[in-house]
Backbone atoms as SQL, in Angstrom:
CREATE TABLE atoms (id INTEGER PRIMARY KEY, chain TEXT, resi INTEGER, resn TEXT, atom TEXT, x REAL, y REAL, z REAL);
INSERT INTO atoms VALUES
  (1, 'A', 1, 'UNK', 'N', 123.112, 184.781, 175.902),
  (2, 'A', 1, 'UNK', 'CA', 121.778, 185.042, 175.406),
  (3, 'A', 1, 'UNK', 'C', 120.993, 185.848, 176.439),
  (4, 'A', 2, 'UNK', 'N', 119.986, 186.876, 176.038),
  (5, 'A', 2, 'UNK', 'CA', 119.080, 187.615, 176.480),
  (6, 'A', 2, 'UNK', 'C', 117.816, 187.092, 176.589),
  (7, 'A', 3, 'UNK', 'N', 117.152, 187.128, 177.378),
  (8, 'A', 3, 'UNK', 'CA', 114.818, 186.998, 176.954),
  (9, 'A', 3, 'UNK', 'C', 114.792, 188.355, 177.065),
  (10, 'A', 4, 'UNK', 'N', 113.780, 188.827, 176.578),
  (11, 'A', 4, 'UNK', 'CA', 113.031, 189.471, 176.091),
  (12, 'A', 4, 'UNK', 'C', 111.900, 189.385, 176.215),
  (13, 'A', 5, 'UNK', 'N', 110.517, 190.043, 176.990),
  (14, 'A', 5, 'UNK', 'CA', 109.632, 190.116, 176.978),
  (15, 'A', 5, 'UNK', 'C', 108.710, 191.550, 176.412),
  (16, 'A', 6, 'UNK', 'N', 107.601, 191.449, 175.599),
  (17, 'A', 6, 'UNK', 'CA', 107.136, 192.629, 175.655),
  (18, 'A', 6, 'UNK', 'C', 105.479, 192.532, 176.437),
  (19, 'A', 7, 'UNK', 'N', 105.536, 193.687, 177.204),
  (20, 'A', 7, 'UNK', 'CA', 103.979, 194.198, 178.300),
  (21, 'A', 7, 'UNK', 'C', 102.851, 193.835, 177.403),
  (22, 'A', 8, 'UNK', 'N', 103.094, 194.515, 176.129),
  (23, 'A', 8, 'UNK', 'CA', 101.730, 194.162, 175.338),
  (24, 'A', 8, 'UNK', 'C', 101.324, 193.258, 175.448),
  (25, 'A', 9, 'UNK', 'N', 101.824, 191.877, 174.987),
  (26, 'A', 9, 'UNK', 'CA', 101.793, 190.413, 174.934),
  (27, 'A', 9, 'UNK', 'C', 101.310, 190.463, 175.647),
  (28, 'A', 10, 'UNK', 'N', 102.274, 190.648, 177.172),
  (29, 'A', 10, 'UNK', 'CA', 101.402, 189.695, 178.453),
  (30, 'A', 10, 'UNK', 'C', 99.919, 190.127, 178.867),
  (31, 'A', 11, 'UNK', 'N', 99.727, 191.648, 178.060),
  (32, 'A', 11, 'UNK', 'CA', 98.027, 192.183, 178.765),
  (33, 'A', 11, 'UNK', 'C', 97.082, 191.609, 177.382),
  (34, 'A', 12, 'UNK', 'N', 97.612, 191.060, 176.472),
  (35, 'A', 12, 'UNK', 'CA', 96.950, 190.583, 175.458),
  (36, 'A', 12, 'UNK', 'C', 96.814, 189.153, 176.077),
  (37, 'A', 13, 'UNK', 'N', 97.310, 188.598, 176.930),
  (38, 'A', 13, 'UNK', 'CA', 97.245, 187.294, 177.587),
  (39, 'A', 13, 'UNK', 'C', 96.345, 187.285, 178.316),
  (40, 'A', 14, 'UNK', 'N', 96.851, 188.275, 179.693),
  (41, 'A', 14, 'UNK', 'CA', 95.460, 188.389, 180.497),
  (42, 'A', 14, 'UNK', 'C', 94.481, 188.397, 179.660),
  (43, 'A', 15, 'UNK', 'N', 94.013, 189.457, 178.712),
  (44, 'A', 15, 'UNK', 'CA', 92.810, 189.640, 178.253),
  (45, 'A', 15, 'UNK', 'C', 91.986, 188.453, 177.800),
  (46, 'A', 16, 'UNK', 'N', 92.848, 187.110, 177.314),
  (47, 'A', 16, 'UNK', 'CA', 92.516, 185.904, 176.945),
  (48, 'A', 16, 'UNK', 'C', 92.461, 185.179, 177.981),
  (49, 'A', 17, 'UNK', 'N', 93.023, 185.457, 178.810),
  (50, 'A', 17, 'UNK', 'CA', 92.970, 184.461, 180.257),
  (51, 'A', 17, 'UNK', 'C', 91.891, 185.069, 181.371),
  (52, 'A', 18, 'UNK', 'N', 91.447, 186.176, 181.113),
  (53, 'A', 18, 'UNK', 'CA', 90.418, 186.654, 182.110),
  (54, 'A', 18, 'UNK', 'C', 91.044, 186.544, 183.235),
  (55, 'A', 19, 'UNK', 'N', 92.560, 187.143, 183.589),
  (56, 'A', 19, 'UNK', 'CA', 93.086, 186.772, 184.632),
  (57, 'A', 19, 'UNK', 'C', 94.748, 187.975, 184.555),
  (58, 'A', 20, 'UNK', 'N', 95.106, 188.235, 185.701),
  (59, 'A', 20, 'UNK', 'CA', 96.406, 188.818, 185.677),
  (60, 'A', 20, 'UNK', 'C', 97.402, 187.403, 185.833),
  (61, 'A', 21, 'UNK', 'N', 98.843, 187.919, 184.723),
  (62, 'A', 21, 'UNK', 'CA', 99.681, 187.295, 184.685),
  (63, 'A', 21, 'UNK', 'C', 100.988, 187.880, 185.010),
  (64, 'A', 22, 'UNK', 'N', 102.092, 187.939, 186.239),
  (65, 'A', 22, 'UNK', 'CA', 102.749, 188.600, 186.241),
  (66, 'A', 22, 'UNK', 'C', 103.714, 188.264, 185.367),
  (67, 'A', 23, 'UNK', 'N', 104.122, 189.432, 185.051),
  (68, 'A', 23, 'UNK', 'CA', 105.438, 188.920, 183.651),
  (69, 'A', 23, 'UNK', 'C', 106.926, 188.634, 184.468),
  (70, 'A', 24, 'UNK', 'N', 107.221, 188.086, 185.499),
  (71, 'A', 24, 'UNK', 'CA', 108.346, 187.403, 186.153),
  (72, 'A', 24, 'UNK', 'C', 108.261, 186.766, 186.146),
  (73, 'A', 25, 'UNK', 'N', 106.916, 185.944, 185.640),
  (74, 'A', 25, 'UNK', 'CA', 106.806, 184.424, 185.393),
  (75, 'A', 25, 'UNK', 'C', 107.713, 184.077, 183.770),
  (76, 'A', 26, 'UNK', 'N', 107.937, 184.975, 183.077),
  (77, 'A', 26, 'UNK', 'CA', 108.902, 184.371, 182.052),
  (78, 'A', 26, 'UNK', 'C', 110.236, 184.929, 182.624),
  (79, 'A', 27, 'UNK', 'N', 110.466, 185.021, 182.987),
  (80, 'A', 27, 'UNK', 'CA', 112.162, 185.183, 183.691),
  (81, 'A', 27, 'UNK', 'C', 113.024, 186.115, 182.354),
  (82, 'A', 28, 'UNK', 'N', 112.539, 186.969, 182.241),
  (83, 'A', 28, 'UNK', 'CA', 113.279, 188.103, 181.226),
  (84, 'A', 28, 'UNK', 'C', 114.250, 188.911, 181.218),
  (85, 'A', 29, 'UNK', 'N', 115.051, 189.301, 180.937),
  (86, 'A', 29, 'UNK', 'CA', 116.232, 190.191, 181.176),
  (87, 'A', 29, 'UNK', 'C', 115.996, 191.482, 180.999),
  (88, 'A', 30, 'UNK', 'N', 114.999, 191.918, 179.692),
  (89, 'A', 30, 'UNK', 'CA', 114.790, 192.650, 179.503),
  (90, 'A', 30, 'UNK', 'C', 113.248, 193.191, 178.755),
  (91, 'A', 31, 'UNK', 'N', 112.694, 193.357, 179.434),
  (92, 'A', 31, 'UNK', 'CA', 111.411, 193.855, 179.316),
  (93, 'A', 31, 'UNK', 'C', 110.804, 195.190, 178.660),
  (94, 'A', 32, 'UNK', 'N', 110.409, 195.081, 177.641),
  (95, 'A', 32, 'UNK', 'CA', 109.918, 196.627, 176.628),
  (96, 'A', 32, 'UNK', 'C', 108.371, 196.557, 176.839),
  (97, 'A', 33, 'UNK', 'N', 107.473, 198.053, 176.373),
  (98, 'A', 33, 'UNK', 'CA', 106.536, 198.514, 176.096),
  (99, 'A', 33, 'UNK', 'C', 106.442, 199.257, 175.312),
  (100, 'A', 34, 'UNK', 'N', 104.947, 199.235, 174.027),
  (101, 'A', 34, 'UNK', 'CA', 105.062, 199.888, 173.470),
  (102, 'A', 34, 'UNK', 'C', 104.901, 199.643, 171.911),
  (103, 'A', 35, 'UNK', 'N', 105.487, 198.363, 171.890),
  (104, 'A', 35, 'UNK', 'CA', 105.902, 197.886, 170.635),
  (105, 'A', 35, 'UNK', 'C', 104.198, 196.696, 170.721),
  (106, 'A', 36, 'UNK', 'N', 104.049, 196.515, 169.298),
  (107, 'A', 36, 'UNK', 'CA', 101.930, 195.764, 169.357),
  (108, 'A', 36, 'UNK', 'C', 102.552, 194.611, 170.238),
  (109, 'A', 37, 'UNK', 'N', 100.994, 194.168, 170.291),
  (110, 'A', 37, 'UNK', 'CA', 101.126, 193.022, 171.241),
  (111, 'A', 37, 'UNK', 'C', 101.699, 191.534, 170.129),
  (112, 'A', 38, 'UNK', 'N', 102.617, 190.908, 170.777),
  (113, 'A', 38, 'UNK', 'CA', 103.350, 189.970, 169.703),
  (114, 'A', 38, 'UNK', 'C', 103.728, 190.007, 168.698),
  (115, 'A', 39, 'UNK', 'N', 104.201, 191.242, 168.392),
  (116, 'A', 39, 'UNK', 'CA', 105.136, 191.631, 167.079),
  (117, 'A', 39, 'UNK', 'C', 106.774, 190.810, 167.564),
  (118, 'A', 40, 'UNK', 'N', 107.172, 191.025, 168.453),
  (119, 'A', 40, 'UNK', 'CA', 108.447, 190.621, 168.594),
  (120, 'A', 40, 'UNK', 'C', 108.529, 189.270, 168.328),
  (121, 'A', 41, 'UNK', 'N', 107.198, 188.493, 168.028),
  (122, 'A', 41, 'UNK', 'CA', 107.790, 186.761, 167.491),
  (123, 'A', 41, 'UNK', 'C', 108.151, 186.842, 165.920),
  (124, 'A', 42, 'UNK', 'N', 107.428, 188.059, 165.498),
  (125, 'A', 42, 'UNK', 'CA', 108.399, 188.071, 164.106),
  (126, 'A', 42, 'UNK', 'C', 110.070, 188.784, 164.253),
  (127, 'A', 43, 'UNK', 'N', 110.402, 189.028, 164.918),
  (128, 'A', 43, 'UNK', 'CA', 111.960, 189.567, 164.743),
  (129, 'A', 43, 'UNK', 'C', 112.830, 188.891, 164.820),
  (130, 'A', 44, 'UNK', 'N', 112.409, 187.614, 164.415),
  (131, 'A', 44, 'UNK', 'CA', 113.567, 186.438, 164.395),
  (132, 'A', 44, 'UNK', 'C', 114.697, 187.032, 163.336),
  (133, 'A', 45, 'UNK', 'N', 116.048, 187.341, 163.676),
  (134, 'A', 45, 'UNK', 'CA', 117.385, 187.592, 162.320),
  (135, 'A', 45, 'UNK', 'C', 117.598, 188.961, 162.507),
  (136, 'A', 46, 'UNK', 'N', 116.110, 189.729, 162.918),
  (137, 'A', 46, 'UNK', 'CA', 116.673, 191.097, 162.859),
  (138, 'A', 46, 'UNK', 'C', 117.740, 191.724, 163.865),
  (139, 'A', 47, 'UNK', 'N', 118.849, 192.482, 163.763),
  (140, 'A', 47, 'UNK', 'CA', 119.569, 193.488, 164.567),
  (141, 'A', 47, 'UNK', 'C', 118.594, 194.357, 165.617),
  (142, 'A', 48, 'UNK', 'N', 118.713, 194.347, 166.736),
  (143, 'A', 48, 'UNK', 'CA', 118.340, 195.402, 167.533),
  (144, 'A', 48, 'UNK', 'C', 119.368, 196.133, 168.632),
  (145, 'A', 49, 'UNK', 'N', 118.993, 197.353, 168.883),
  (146, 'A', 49, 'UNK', 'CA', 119.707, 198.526, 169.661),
  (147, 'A', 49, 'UNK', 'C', 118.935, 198.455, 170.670),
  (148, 'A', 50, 'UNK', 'N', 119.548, 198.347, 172.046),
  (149, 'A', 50, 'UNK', 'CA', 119.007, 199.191, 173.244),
  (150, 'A', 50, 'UNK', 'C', 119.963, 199.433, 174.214),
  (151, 'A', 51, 'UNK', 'N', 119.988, 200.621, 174.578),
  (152, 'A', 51, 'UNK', 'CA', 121.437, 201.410, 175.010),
  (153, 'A', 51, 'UNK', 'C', 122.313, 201.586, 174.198),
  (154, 'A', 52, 'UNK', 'N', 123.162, 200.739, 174.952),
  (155, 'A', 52, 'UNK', 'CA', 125.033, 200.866, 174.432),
  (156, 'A', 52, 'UNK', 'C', 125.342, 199.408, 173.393),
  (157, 'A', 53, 'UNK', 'N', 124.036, 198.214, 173.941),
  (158, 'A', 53, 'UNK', 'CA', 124.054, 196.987, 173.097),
  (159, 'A', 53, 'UNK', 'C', 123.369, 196.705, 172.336),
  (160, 'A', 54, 'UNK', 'N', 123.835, 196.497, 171.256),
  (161, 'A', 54, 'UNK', 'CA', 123.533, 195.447, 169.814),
  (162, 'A', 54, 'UNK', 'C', 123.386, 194.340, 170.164),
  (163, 'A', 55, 'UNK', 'N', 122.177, 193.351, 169.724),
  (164, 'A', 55, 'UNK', 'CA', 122.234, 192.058, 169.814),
  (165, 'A', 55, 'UNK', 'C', 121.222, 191.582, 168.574),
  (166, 'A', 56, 'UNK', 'N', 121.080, 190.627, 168.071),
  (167, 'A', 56, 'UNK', 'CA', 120.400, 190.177, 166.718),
  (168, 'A', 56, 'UNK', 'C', 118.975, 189.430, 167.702),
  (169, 'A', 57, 'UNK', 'N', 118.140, 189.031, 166.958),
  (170, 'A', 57, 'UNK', 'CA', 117.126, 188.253, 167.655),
  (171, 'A', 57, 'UNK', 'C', 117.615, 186.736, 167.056),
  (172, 'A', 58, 'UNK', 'N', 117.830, 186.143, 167.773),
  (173, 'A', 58, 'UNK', 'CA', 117.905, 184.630, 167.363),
  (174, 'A', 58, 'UNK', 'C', 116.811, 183.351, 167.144),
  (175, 'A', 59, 'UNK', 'N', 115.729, 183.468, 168.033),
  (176, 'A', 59, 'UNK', 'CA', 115.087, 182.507, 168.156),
  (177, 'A', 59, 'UNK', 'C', 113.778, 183.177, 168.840),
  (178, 'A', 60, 'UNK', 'N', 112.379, 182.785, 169.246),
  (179, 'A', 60, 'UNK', 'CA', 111.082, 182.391, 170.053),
  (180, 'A', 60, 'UNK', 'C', 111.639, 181.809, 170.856),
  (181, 'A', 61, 'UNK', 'N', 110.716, 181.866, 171.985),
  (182, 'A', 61, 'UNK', 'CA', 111.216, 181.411, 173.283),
  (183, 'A', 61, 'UNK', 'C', 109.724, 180.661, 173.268),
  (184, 'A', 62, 'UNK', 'N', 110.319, 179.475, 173.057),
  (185, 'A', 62, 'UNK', 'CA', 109.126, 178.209, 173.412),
  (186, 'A', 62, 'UNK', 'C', 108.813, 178.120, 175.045),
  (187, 'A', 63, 'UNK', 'N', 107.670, 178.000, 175.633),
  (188, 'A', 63, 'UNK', 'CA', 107.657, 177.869, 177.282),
  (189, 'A', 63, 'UNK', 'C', 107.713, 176.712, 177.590),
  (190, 'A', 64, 'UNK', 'N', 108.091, 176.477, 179.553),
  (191, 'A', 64, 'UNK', 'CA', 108.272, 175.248, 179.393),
  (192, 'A', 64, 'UNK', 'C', 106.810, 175.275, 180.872),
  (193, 'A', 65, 'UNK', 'N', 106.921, 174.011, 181.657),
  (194, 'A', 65, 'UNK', 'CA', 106.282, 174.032, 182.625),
  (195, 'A', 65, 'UNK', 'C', 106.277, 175.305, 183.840),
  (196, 'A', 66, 'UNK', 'N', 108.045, 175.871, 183.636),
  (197, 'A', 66, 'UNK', 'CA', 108.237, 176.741, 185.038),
  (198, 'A', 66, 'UNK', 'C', 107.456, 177.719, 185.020),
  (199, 'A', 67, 'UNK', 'N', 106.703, 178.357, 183.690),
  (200, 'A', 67, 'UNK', 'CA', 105.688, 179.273, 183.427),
  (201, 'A', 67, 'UNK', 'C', 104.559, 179.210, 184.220),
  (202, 'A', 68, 'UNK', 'N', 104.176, 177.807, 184.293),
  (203, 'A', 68, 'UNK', 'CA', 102.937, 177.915, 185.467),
  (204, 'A', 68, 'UNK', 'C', 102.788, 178.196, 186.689),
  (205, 'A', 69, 'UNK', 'N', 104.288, 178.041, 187.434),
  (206, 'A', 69, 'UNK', 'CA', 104.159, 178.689, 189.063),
  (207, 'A', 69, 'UNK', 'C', 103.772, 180.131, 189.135),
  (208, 'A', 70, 'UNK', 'N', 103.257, 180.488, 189.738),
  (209, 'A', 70, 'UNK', 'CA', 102.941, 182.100, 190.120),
  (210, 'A', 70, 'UNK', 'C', 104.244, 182.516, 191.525),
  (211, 'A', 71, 'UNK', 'N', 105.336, 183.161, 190.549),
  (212, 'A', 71, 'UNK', 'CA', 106.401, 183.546, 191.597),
  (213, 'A', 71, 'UNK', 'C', 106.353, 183.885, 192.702),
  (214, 'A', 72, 'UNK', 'N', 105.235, 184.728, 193.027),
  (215, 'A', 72, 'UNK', 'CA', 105.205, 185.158, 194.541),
  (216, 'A', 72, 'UNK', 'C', 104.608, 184.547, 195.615),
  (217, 'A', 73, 'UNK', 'N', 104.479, 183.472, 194.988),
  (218, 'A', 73, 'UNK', 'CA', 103.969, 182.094, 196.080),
  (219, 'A', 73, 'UNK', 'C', 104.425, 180.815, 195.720),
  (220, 'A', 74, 'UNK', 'N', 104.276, 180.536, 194.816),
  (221, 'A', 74, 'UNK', 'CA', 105.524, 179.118, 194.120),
  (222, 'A', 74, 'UNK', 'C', 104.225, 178.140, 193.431),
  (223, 'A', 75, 'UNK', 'N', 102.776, 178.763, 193.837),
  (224, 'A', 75, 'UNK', 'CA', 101.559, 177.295, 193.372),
  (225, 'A', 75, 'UNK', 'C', 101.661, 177.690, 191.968),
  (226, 'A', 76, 'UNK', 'N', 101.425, 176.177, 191.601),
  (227, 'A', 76, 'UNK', 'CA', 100.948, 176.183, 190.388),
  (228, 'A', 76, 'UNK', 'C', 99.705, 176.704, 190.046),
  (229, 'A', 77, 'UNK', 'N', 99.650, 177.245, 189.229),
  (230, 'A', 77, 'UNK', 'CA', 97.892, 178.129, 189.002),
  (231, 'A', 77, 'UNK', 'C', 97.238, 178.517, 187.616),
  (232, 'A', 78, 'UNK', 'N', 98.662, 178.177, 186.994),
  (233, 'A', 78, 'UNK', 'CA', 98.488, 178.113, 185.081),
  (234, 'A', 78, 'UNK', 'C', 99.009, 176.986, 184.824),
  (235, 'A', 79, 'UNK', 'N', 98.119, 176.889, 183.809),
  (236, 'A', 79, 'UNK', 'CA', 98.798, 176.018, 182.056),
  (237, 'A', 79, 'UNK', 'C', 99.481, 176.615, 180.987),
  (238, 'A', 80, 'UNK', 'N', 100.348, 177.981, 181.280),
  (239, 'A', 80, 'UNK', 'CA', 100.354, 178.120, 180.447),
  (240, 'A', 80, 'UNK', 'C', 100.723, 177.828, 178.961),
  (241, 'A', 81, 'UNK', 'N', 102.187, 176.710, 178.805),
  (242, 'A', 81, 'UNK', 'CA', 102.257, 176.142, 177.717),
  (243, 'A', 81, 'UNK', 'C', 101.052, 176.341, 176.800),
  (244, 'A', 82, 'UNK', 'N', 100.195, 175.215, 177.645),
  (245, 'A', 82, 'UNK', 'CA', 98.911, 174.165, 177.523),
  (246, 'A', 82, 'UNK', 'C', 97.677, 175.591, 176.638),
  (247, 'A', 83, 'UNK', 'N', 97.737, 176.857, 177.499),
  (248, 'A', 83, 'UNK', 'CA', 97.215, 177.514, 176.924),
  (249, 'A', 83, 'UNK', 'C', 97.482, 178.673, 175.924),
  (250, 'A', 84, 'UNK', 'N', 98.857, 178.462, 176.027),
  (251, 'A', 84, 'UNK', 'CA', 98.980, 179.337, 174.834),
  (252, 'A', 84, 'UNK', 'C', 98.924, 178.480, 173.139),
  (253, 'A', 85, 'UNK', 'N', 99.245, 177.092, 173.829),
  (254, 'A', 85, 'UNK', 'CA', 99.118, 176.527, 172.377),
  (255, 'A', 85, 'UNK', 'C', 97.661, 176.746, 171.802),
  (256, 'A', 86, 'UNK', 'N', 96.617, 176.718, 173.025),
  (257, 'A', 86, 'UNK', 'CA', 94.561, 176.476, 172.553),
  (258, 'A', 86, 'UNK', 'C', 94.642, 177.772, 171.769),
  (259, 'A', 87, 'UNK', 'N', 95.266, 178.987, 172.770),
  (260, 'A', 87, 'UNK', 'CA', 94.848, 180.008, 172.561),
  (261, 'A', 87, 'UNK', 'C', 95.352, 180.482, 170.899),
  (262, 'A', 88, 'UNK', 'N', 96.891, 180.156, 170.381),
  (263, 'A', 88, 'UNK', 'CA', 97.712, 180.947, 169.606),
  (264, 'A', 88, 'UNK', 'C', 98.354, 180.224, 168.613),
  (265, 'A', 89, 'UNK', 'N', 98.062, 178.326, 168.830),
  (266, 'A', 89, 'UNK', 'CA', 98.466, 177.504, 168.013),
  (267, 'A', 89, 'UNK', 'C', 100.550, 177.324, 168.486),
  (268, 'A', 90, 'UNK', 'N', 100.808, 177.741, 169.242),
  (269, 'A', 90, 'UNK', 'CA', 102.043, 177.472, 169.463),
  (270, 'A', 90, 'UNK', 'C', 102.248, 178.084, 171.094),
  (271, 'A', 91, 'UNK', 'N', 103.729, 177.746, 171.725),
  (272, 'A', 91, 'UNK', 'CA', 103.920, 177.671, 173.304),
  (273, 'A', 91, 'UNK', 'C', 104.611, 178.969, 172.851),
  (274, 'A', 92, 'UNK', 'N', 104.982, 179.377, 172.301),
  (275, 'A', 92, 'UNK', 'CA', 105.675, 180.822, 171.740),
  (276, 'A', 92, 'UNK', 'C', 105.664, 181.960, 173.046),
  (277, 'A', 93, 'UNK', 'N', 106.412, 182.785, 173.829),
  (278, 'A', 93, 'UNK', 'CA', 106.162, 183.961, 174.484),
  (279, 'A', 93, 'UNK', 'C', 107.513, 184.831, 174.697),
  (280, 'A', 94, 'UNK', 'N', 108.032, 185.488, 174.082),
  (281, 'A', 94, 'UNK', 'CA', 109.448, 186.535, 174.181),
  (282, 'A', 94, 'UNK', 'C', 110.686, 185.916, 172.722),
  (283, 'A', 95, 'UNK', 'N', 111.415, 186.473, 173.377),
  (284, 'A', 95, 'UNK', 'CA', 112.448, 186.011, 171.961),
  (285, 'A', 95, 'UNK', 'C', 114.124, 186.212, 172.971),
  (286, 'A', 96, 'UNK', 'N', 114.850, 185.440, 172.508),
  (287, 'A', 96, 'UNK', 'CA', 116.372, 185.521, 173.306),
  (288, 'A', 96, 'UNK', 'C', 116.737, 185.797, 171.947),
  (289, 'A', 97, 'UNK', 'N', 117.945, 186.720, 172.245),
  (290, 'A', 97, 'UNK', 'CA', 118.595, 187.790, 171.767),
  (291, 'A', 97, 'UNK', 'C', 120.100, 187.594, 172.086),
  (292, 'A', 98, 'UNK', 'N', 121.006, 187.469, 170.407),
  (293, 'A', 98, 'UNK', 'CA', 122.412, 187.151, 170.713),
  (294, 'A', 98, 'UNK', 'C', 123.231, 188.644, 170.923),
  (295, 'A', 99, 'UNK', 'N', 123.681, 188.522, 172.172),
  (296, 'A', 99, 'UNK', 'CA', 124.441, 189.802, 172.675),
  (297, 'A', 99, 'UNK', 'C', 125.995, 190.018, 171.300),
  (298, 'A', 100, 'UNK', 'N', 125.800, 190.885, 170.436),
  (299, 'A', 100, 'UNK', 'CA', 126.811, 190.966, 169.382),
  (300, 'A', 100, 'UNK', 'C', 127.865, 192.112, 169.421),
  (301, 'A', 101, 'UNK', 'N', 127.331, 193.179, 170.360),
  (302, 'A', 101, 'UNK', 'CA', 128.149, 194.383, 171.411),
  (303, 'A', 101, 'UNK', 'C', 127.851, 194.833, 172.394),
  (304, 'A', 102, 'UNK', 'N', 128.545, 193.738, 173.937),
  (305, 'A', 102, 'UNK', 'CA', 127.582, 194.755, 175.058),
  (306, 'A', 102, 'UNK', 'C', 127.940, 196.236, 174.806),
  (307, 'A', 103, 'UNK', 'N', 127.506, 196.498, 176.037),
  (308, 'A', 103, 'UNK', 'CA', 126.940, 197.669, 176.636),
  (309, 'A', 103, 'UNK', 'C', 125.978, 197.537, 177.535),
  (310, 'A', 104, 'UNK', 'N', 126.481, 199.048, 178.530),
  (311, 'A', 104, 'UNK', 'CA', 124.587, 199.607, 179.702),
  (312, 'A', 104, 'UNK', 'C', 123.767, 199.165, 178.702),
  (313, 'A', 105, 'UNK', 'N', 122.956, 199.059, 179.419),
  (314, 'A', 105, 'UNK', 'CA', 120.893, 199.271, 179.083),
  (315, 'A', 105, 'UNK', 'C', 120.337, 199.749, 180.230),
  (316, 'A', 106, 'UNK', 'N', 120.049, 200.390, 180.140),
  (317, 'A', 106, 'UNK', 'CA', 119.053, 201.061, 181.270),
  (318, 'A', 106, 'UNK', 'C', 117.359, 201.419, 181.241),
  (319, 'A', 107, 'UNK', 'N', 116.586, 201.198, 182.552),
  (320, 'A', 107, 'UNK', 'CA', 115.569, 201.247, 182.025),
  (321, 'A', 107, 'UNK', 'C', 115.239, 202.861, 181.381),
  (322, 'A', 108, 'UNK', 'N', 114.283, 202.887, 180.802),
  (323, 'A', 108, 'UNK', 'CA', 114.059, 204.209, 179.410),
  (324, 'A', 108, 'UNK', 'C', 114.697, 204.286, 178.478),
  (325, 'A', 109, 'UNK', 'N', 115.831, 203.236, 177.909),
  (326, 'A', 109, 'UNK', 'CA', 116.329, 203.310, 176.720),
  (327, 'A', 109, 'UNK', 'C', 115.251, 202.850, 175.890),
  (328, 'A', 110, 'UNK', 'N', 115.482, 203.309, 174.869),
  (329, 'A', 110, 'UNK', 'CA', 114.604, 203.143, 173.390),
  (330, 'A', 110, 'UNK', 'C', 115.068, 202.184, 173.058),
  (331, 'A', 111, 'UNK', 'N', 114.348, 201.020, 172.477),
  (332, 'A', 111, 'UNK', 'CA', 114.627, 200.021, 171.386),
  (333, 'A', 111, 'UNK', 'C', 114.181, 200.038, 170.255),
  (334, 'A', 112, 'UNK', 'N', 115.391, 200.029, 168.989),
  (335, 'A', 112, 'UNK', 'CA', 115.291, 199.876, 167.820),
  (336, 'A', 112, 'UNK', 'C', 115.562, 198.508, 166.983),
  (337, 'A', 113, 'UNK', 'N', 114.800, 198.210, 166.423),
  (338, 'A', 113, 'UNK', 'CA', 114.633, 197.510, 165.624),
  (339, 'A', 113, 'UNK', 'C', 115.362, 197.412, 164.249),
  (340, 'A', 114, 'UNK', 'N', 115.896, 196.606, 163.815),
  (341, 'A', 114, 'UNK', 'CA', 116.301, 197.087, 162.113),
  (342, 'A', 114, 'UNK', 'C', 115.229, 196.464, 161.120),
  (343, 'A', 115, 'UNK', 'N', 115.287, 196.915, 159.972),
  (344, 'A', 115, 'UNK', 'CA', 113.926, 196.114, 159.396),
  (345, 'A', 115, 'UNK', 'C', 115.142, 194.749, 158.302),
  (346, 'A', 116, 'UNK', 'N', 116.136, 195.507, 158.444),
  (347, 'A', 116, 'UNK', 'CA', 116.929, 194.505, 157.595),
  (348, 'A', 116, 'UNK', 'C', 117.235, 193.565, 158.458),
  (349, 'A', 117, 'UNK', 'N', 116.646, 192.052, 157.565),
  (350, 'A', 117, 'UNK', 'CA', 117.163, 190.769, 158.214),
  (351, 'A', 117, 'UNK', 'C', 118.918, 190.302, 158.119),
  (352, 'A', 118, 'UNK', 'N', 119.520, 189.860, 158.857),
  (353, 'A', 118, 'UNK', 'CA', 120.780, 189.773, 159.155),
  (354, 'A', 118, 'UNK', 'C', 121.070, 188.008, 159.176),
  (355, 'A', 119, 'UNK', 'N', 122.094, 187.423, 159.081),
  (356, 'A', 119, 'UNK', 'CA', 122.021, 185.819, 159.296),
  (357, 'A', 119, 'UNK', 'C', 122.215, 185.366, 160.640),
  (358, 'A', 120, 'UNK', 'N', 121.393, 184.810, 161.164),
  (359, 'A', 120, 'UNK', 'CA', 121.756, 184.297, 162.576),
  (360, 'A', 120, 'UNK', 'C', 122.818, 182.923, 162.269);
């Protein structure tokens, strides 16, 4: 399995948190821009391309506590669970992704989306 984070999200976070959030705090593999802010919690089933790999979206990535350390010092300094549920009604932030043909990815590859849902 892959995470997945998208930039939008997390500056749609700050913007609710009145605060910078670095996005290494969700521990992602692979990180996009570009795409609206939290569209990717709907791509649950769909097929996606980036590079050389295919992988389907499988699931939301529910958060857990490790979200609240701030990596480059280790303190705790968020809630975030705690606040994404006030903020969004759920702990929801990225999506893991079933690898179905590796391949490179490199950063500047394009990601595509399929609009056709597939069976996870």
């Amino acid at each position: 399995m892959l995470h997945l984070i998208n930039l939008a999200s997390v500056r749609a976070l700050e913007e609710k948190l009145g605060r910078t959030v670095d996005p290494v705090r969700f521990r992602a593999n692979i990180i996009i821009d570009g795409a609206e802010p939290f569209s990717e919690l709907d791509w649950t089933g769909h097929p996606v391309q980036a590079g050389e790999a295919a992988m389907t979206v499988v699931e939301r990535t529910e958060r857990c506590a490790a979200t609240n350390v701030e990596p480059g010092t280790g303190v705790r300094d968020l809630q975030l669970p705690r606040q994404l549920m006030g903020l969004y009604g759920h702990t929801d932030f990225g999506i893991y992704l079933r690898v179905d043909r590796g391949g490179r990815i490199s950063t500047g590859d394009a990601l595509s989306i399929s609009h056709k849902r597939t069976a996870v």
